[in-house]
N, C-alpha and C positions, 0 to 999 in steps of 0.2 A: 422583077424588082419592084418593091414599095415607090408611089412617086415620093419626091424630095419633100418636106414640108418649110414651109416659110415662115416664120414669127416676125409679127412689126409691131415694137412696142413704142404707144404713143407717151412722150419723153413728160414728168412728172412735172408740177412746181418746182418752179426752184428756191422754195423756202416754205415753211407752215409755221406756225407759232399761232400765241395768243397774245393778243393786246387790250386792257381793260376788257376782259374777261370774253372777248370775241375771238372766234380761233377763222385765221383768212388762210391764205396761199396767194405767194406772189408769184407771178410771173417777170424773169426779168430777162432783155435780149441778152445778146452779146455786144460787147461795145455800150457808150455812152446813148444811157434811152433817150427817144426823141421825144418824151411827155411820159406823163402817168397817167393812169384811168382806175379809177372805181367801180366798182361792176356791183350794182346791188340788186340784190334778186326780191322777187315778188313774194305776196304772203305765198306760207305753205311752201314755199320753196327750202333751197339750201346752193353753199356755194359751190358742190360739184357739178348740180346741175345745170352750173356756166362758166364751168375750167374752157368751153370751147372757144368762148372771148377771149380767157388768158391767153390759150395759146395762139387764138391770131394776132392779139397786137403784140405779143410777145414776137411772130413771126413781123409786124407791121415798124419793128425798133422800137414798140413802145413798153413799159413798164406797166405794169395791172396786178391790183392785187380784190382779190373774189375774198368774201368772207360770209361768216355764218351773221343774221341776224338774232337778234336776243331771244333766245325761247323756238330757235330754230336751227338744225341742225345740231353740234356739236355744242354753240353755243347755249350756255344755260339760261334761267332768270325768266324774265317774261318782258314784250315787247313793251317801249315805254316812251316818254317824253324825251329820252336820251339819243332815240332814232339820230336825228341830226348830228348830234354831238357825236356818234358813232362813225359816221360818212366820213366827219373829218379827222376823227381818230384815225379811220385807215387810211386818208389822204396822204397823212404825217407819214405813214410807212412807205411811202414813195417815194423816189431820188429828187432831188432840188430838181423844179422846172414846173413848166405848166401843167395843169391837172385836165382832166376829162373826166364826166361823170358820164355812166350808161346803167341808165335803171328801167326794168320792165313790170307794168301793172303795181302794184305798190311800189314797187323799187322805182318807179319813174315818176311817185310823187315824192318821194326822198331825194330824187336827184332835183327835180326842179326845185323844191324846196331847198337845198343845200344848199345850189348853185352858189350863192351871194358868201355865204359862210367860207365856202373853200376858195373863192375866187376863182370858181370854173371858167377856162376858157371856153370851154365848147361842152355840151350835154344830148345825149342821144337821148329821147325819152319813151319807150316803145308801149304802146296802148295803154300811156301811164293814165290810174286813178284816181280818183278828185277827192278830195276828203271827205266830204258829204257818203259818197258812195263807201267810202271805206269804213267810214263810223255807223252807216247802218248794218253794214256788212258783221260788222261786230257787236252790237247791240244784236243782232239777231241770231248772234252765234252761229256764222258759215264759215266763219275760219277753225282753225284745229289747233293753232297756236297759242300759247298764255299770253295774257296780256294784261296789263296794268290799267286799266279803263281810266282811274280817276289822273291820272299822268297824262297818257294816249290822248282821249280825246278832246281836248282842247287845243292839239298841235293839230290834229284834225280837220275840227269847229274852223279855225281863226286862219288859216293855211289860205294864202291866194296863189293858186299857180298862173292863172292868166296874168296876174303881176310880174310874176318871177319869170313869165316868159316875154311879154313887153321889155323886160331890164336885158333878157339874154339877147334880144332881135336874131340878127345872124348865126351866132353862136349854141341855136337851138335844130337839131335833128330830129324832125315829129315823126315815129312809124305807127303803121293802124292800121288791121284788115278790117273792110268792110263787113264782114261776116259776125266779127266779133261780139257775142249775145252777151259777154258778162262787164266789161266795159264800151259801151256803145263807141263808136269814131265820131259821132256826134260831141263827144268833148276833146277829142284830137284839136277837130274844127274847129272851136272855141277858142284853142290855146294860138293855132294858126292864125287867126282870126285877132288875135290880141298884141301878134306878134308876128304880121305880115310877112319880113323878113327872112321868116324862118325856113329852114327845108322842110316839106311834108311829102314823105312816101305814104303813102294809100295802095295800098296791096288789096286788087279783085280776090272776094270770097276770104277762105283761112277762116280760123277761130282765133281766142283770147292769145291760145301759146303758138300758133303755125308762124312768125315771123322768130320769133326770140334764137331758133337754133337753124331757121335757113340758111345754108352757107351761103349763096350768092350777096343776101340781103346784110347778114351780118359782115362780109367782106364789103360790101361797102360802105358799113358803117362805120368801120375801124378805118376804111381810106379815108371819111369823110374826116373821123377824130384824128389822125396822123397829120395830115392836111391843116386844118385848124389849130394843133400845138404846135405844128413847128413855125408859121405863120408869125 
C-alpha cells in the first residue's frame, strides 16, 4: 500500500480589499480583538511577505491588517509624501481600540514616524531606517521601486525618529542584529539611547532580514504588542 498523504493548509486572510488605492489583508481573530496592528513592510518588499505577523497576532486575539505600499506589490503609483497618510488609512480598517504599529527597515521608519498620527499605543520597530540613509539610498537608485522624489524626500530630509521615540518612551520595541551591513544597529542605539525606556532586543550576528520572520523572535513581539494593547 501507498503511505497515507497529509495536506495542511495554512488558513488565508480573512479579508483583502483595496483602500485609497492600496490593496492589504486583514487578519481578524475570532471573538472581539484585543487591539489592531499595522504591519508595514520595508522597501522592495510586499505584504505577503509578512502574512506571518498576521497570522500570529491573529492567533495572539489581535486584529492586523499587512498591505501593499505604493509602487509595491499589487499596489500601483509610486512611493510618495502620502507614506504616512497611508499607515493611517489602513489603521482606519481596524476594529475600534488601540492600535500597534510593527515596521521593519523602511517600514520601521513609517511606523515611528506614524506613531503620533495614529495614536499608537505601542510600536515594534525592527532594524528601522533613518531617513538620511533612505534618501541616499534613493538618490543613488538601490531601491527597484517608483518613487516620487520631489514628494518623498522631504518626509525624508525633516523626519526625526529619535523624537518620535523620546515621545513613545516605553511604548517602543527596538529589534537589531548586530550583524546587520545595510542598516547598522548603531542607529538602533541612538533611538534607545533617546529613549531610554524603551525595549531593545540586540540579536548576536543575523543580517538586515534574519530577525523579521524568526518565529521565536516574532512571537514575542506580538506578546510584547498583545500586552501593551490590552494594558
Amino acid at each position: 500500500m501507498s503511505p497515507s498523504l497529509t495536506r495542511d493548509d495554512v488558513a488565508p486572510p480573512d479579508e483583502e480589499g483595496v483602500r485609497d488605492g492600496l490593496h492589504y489583508a486583514l487578519f481578524s481573530p475570532s471573538g472581539t480583538p484585543r487591539g489592531g496592528v499595522v504591519v508595514i513592510h520595508g522597501a522592495d518588499s510586499r505584504k505577503e511577505n509578512h502574512y506571518d505577523w498576521g497570522r500570529e497576532c491573529r492567533a495572539a486575539g489581535l486584529a492586523a491588517v499587512v498591505y501593499d505600499q505604493r509602487g509595491h506589490g499589487a499596489s500601483p503609483g509610486m512611493l510618495d509624501a502620502r507614506a504616512v497618510d497611508d499607515v493611517a488609512a489602513m489603521a482606519a480598517l481596524l476594529p475600534a481600540g488601540p492600535i500597534g504599529l510593527r515596521g521593519s527597515s523602511m517600514g520601521g521608519f513609517l511606523a515611528l514616524t506614524s506613531a503620533a498620527a495614529v495614536d499608537a499605543r505601542a510600536v515594534v520597530a525592527i532594524c528601522p531606517a533613518p531617513g538620511a540613509l533612505l534618501l541616499r539610498g534613493l538618490r543613488e537608485r538601490r531601491f527597484g521601486f517608483p518613487v516620487d522624489a520631489a514628494s518623498l524626500e522631504p518626509l525624508l530630509a525633516t523626519a526625526d525618529l529619535e523624537a518620535a521615540a523620546t515621545r513613545l518612551g516605553d511604548a517602543l520595541l527596538l529589534m537589531h542584529a548586530t550583524g546587520d551591513d545595510r542598516v547598522g544597529i548603531e542607529h538602533s542605539d541612538a533611538l534607545h539611547a533617546a529613549s531610554p525606556a524603551s525595549r531593545f532586543i540586540r540579536v548576536p550576528g543575523g543580517d538586515h532580514g534574519s530577525i523579521q520572520h524568526d518565529p521565536e523572535l516574532r512571537g514575542e513581539a506580538v506578546r510584547w504588542l498583545a500586552a501593551r494593547l490590552v494594558a
